[in-house]
C-alpha positions in Angstrom: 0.0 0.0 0.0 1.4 3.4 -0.7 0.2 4.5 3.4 3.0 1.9 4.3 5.3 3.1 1.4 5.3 6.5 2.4 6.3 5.1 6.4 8.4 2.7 5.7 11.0 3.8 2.6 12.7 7.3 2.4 11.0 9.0 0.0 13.4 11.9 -0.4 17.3 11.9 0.1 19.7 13.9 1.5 21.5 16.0 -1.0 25.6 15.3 -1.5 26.8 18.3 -2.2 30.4 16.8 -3.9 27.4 15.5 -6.5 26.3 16.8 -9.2 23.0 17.9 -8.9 20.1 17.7 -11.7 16.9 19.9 -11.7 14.4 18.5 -13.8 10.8 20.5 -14.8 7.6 19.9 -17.1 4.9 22.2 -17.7 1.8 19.8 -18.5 -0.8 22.1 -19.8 -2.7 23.6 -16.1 0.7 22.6 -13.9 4.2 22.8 -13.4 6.4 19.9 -11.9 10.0 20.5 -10.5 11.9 17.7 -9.2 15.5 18.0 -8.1 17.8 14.4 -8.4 21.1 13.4 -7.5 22.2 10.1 -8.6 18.3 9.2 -9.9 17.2 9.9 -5.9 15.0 12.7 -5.6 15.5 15.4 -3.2 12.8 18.3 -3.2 9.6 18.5 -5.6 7.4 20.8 -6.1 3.8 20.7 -8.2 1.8 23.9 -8.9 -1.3 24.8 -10.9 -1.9 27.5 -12.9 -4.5 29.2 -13.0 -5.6 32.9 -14.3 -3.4 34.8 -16.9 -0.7 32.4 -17.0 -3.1 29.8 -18.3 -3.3 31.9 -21.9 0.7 32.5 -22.2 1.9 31.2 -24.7 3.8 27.5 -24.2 7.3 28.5 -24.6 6.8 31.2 -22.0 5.1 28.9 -19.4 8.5 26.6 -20.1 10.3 29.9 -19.4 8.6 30.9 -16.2 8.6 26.6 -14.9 12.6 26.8 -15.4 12.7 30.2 -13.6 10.4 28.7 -10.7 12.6 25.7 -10.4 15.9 27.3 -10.2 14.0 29.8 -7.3 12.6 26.9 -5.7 15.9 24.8 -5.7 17.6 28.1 -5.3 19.5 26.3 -1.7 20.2 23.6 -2.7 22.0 24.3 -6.3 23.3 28.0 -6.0 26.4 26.3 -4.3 27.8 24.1 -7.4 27.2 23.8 -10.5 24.2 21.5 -11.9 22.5 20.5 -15.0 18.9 21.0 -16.2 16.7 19.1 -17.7 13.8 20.0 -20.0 11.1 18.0 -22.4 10.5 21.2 -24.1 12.8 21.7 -27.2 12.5 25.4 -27.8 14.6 26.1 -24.5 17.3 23.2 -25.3 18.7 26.2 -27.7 19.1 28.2 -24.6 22.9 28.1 -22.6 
């Protein structure tokens, strides 16, 4: 059962910083979905929906405004070292 799941297993690590650290994010139409990994453990997530004005914004500019929110969410845990990002949007694999 996921009850015992959630009591029994850690669910999130604790974050190596002599790692490399990998923020991850999707926008999926009403919600954006951070999730920071080091060595395919998750550390911190965060979900959010949209709603309002942001819901008529065009795609690429939700993309641009989930990366901003994850890099301000994980903003602890990666302003230390350098890390990598990863996106399912291509549009913003052109930016560096």
């Amino acid at each position: 059962m996921i009850i015992e799941e959630l009591c029994l297993a850690p669910i999130l690590a604790v974050p190596n910083f002599d790692i490399l650290l990998e923020v991850e994010f999707d926008y999926t139409g009403v919600d954006i979905r951070v999730v920071l990994t080091q060595v395919k453990h998750s550390l911190a997530y965060f979900d959010e929906k949209l709603s309002g004005p942001k819901l008529n914004h065009p795609t690429y500019e939700k993309e641009i405004d989930t990366m901003i929110q994850a890099l301000t969410y994980g903003n602890h845990y990666i302003n230390p070292k350098p890390f990598i990002i990863h996106s399912y949007h291509k549009a913003l694999s052109y930016l560096n």
